[in-house]
N, C-alpha and C positions, 0 to 999 in steps of 0.2 A: 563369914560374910552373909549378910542378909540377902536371901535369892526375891527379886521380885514378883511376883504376881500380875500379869499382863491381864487389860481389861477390856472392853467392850466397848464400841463405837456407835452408839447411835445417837441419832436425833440432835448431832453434836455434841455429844456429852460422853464422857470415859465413864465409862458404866463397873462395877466390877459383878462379875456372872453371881446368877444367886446357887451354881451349881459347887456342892460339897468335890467333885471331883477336879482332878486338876493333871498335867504332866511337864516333865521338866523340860526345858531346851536344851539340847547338850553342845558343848564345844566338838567337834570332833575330831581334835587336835589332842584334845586330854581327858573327853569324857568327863569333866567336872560342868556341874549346872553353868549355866547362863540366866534364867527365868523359868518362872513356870505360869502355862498358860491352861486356862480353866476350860472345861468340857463342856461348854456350853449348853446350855437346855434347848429343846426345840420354840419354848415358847418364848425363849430370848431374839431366837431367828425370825419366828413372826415378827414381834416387833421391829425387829429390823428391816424387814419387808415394807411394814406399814409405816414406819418416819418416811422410809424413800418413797412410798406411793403418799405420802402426804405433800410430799417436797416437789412432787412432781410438776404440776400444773404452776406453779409459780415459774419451776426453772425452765418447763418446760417453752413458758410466755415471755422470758428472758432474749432478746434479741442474740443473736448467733455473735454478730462483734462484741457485745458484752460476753459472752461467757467464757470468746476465746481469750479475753483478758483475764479471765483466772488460769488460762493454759501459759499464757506469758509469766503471771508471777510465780505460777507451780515451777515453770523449766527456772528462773532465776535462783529460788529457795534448793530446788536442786541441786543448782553449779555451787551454791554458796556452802553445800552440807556434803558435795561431792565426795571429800575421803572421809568421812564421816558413816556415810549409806556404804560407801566399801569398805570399811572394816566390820562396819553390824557383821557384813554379806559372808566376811572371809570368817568370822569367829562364829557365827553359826552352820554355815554350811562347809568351809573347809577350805575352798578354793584357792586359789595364791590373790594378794591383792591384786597384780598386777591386769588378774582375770574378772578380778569383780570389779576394777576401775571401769574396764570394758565391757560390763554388764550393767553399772549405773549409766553408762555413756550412752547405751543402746534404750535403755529407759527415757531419757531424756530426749535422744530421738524421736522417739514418738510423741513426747510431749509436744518435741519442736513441730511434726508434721498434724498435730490435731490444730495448733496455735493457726492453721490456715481453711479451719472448719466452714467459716463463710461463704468460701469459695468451693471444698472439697462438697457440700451440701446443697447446691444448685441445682434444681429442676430442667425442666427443658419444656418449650411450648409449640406449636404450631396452633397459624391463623389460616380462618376459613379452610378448616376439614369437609368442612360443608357446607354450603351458602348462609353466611352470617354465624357460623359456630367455629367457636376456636375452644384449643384444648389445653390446658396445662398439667404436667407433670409435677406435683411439688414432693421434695424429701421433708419426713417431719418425723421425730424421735418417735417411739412408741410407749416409756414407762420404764418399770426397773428391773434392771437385769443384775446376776448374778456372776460372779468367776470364781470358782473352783482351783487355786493356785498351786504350783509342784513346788516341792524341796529346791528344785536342783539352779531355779535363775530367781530365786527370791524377787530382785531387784528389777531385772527385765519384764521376767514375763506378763505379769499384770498389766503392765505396760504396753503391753501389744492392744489392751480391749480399752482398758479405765478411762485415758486422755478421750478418747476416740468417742465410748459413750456416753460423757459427760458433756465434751464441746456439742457433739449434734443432740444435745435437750435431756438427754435420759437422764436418771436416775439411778444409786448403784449400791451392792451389799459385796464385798470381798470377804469372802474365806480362805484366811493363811494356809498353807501346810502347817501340820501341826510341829515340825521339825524345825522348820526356819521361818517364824513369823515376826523375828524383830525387826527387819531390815523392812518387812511390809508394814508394821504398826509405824514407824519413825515414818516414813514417807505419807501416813495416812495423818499422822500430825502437822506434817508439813503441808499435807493438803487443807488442812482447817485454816494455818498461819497464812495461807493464800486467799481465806477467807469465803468459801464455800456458805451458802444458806446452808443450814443445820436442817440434816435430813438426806441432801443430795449426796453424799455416799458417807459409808456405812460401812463398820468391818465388826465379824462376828467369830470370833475363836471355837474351835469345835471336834464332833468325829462326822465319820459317816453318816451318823444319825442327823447331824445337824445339818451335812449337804441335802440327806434326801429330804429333808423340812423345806428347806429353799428351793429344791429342783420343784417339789410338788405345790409350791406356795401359788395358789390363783391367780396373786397377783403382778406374779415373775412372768413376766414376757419373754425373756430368751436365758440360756446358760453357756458358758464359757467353761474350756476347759482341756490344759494340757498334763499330761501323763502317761502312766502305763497303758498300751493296749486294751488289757481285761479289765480295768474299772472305766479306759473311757469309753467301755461299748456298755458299762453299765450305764453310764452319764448320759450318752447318749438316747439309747432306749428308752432309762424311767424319762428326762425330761421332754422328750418328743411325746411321749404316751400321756403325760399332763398337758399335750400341746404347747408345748415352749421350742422356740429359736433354738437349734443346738450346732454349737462350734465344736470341735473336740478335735485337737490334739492329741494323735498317738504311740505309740511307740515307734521304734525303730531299729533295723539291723543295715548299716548302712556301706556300701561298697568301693573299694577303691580300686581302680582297673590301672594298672601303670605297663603302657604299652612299650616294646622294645627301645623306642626313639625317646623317649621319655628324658626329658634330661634329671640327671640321676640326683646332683646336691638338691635342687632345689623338690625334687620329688620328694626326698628322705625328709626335709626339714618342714614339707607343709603335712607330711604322713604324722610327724614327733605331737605336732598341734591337736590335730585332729584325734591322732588314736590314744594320748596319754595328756593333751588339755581337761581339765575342769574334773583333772583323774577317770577319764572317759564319761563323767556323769553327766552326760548333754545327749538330747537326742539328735545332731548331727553329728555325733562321734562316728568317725569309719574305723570299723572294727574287723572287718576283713578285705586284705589285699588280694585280687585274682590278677596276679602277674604272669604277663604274657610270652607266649616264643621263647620261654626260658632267660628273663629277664632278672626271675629268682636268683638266680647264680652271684650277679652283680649285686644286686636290691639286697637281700635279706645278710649280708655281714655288712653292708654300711646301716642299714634297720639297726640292730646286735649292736654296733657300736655305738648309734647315736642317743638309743635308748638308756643304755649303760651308765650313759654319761650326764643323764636327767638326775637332778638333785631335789628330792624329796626330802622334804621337813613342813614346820608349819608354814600356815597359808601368808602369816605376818609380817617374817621374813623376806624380805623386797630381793635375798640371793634363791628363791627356795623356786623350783618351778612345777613343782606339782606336788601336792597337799593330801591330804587324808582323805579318804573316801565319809558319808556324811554318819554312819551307824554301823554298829556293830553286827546288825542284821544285811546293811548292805557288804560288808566284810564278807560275813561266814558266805553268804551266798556266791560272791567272787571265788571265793575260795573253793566253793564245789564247783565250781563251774571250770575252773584250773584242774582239780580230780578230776572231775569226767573227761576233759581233753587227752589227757592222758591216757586215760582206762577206755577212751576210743580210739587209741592209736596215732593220734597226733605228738608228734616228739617237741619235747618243750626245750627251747630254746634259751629264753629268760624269764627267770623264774623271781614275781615280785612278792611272794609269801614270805612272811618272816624278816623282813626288812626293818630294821633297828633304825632310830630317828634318836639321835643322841638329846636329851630331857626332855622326852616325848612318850614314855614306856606305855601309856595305857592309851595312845592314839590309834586309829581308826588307819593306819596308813596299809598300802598294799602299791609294791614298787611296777612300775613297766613291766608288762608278760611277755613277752611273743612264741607263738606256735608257730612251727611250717610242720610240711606233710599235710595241710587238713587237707578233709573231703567235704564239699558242700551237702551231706548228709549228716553230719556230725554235728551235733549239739552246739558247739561253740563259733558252727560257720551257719549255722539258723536261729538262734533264739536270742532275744536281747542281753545283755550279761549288765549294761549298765556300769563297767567300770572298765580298769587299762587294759584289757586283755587284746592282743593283738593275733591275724591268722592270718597264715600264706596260703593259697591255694593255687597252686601250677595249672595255667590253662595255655590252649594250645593257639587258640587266636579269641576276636572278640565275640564271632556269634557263640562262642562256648560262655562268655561272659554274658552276654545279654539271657543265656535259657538260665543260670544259673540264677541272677537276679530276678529275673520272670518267675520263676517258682518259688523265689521267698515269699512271703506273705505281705510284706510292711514294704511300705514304699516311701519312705522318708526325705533321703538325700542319696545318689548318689555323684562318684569323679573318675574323671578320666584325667591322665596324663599322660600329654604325646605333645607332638611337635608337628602332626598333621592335624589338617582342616577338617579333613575329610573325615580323619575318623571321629572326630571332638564331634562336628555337626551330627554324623550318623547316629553318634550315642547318645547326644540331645534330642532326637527324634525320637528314638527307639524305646529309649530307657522308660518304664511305669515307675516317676519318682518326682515328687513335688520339686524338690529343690536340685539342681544338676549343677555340679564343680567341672569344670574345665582349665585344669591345671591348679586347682582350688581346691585344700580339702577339706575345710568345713566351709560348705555351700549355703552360708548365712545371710538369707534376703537383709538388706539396709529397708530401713523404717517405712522406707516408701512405697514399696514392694510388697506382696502378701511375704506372709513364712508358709509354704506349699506343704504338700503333703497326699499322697496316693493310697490305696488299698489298704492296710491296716492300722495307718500314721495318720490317719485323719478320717472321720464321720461329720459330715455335713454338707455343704455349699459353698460357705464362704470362709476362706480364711483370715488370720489375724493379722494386722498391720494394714497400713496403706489403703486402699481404695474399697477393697472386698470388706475392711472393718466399718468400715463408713456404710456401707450397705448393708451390712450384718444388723447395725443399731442405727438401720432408718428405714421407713416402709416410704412407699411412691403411692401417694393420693392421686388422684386425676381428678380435674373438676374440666368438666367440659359444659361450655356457656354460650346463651345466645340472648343479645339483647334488643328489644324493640324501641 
């Protein structure tokens, strides 16, 4: 089978990279190629910069009801390619379809809430500030901005900035992960068929080297960007130090507090989602349980069974409900991260190493984990693991919960589940963590909503989605005037 060679987005035109290097896409279902996407040169990325600052001033003079009219035929071209972008989503990253239908749905989402740009980009005015001066507030785009995209939501997460800075005027360069970038190149086609001027966004294949080109490009106004922790406080840093807008999405170790009253089915079945969906590879995975009053007792053998009972195979599989992890580097890594629990004293429970997935032998798979015994000092009850690993940790009520999240670093998402008011509200006060679950356990803002983020899960001001994206890719002019 002829593997293809992915290519280059600018100035409207599919480019192929003039760079001799290249890497493959892998399935991670089989480890057999998908594509292979070129390494782009830096002076690929300039230009890529310079189509969008060229495109700019035209789209940017584009009336706001016209451009949400390319946000209406983009969400159409969507629903029409809808299982199409989920399966790119499931055979490059892993996930079960049924997961990435729900990640092209949350894309479109946001297409759907940019479609009301006109109105979400409204100024505000006051008359006579001062005898015959009135003042106006107007929003107005600034130029071309940049996203920095993860492996792990292909199809979403760009989607949290793209819709958003395109309807209010900007201009725009995307960088895949270099893991999963078919399911972003097919929607960056379908944003042409929606018929975009040539120039207004832009997609550049690449490494490191080609984000730092873009972070430092003069003519980048702001950068986007979700991932790990320690690269997004790289992203953060160089782009603020070039003076650019920085969004940054970070890591996460995120908590599940399940209080004695807690009702028990429905606690285990939103825990099964949250701690072994998308094979824990989302930054709202809750990865450790701090079960309360000895609520462990009950909890953790309906956990043990319901885990047990999760059917792992590929993502394609419409019976299959959790899928391969995305590389074999994110593998070995779970895999130490399952040794050291151990070798710190946490007794392993379920153990997903070595899980057989019948015509699947060279897959990326790693079954449901769960530890009890931890101790919130222990590697696997602080550090991100990024895949199913699940932890019990016995606490005695919730302020022993609240010091225990307080001391993590990252502040992501966390959930409580009870059946009182009282303590849901208290822990929504209390709790340092962008996103708060209240009988919920992946705490996932809808479109209209920022996606939050505290202490080490986010570096900036404004977050993605909804109201704060609209600010993020627009500044406040103030003209204040007096006429004689």
């Amino acid at each position: 089978m002829t593997i293809k060679t992915m290519q280059n987005l600018i100035a409207g035109e599919w480019q192929p990279s003039q760079s001799e290097e290249a890497r493959e896409v892998l399935n991670p279902a089989t480890n057999e190629p998908l594509a292979r996407i070129p390494v782009s040169t830096v002076e690929e990325a300039n230009r890529a910069v310079e189509a969008a600052q060229e495109a700019y001033w035209s789209w940017r003079s584009t009336p706001p009801v016209s451009r949400a009219r390319y946000m209406f035929r983009l969400k159409q071209l969507f629903e029409d390619s809808f299982e199409e972008l989920a399966e790119l989503t499931t055979k490059e990253n892993g996930k079960t379809i049924d997961e990435a239908r729900g990640e092209v749905r949350r894309a479109i989402e946001n297409v759907d809430v940019a479609c009301g740009m006109p109105s979400l980009m409204m100024g505000y005015n006051a008359e006579d500030v001062a005898e015959g001066i009135d003042t106006v507030a107007i929003r107005q785009p600034l130029g071309v901005f940049v996203h920095l995209a993860p492996f792990n939501f292909p199809a979403m997460v760009p989607y949290w900035f793209i819709p958003y800075a395109l309807a209010s005027g900007n201009t725009f360069v995307l960088k895949p992960s270099s893991q999963t970038p078919l399911t972003q190149n097919r929607m960056a086609e379908l944003l042409q068929e929606a018929g975009l001027p040539e120039g207004v966004f832009n997609l550049v294949h690449g490494s490191a080297e080609v984000a730092d080109a873009l972070m430092a490009h003069p003519l980048v106004k702001g950068v986007t960007f979700v991932g790990s922790t320690p690269v997004g406080k790289h992203v953060y840093a160089y782009s603020s130090a070039h003076g650019k807008r920085a969004l940054v999405q970070g890591g996460a170790k995120n908590f599940l507090v399940v209080m004695p009253d807690a009702d028990l089915p429905r606690t285990v079945a939103a825990i099964m989602t949250s701690a072994f969906g998308c094979a824990g590879q989302r930054c709202l995975a809750g990865s450790v349980i701090l079960a309360v009053g000895g609520i462990e007792r009950d909890l953790t053998p309906a956990l043990l069974d319901a885990a047990a009972r999760i059917r792992v195979g590929y993502g394609l599989d419409e019976s299959t409900q959790m899928g391969p992890v995305v590389s074999r580097e994110a593998l070995a890594k779970i895999h130490g991260y399952i040794d050291q629990g151990e070798k710190e004293g946490a007794r392993l429970l379920l153990d997903g190493r070595g899980i057989q997935v019948p015509g699947f032998p060279n897959g990326n798979f790693v079954g449901p984990t769960i530890f009890d015994q931890v101790t919130p000092s222990m590697a696997i009850a602080k550090e991100e693991i990024f895949g199913p690993v699940l932890g019990i940790v016995a606490v005695q009520n919730l302020d022993e919960c609240y010091r225990i999240i307080e001391q993590n670093p990252f502040g992501n998402a966390a959930s409580i589940f009870t059946a009182s008011g009282g303590a849901a509200r208290e822990f929504s006060y209390r709790v340092a963590c962008g996103n708060i679950g209240v009988n919920i356990g992946i705490a996932a803002p809808i479109a209209f909503f920022p996606f939050g983020g505290m202490k080490d899960s986010f570096f900036g001001v404004l977050h993605g989605q909804g109201q704060d994206a609209v600010e993020f890719f627009t500044d406040k002019k103030i003209v204040i005037s007096r006429w004689f």
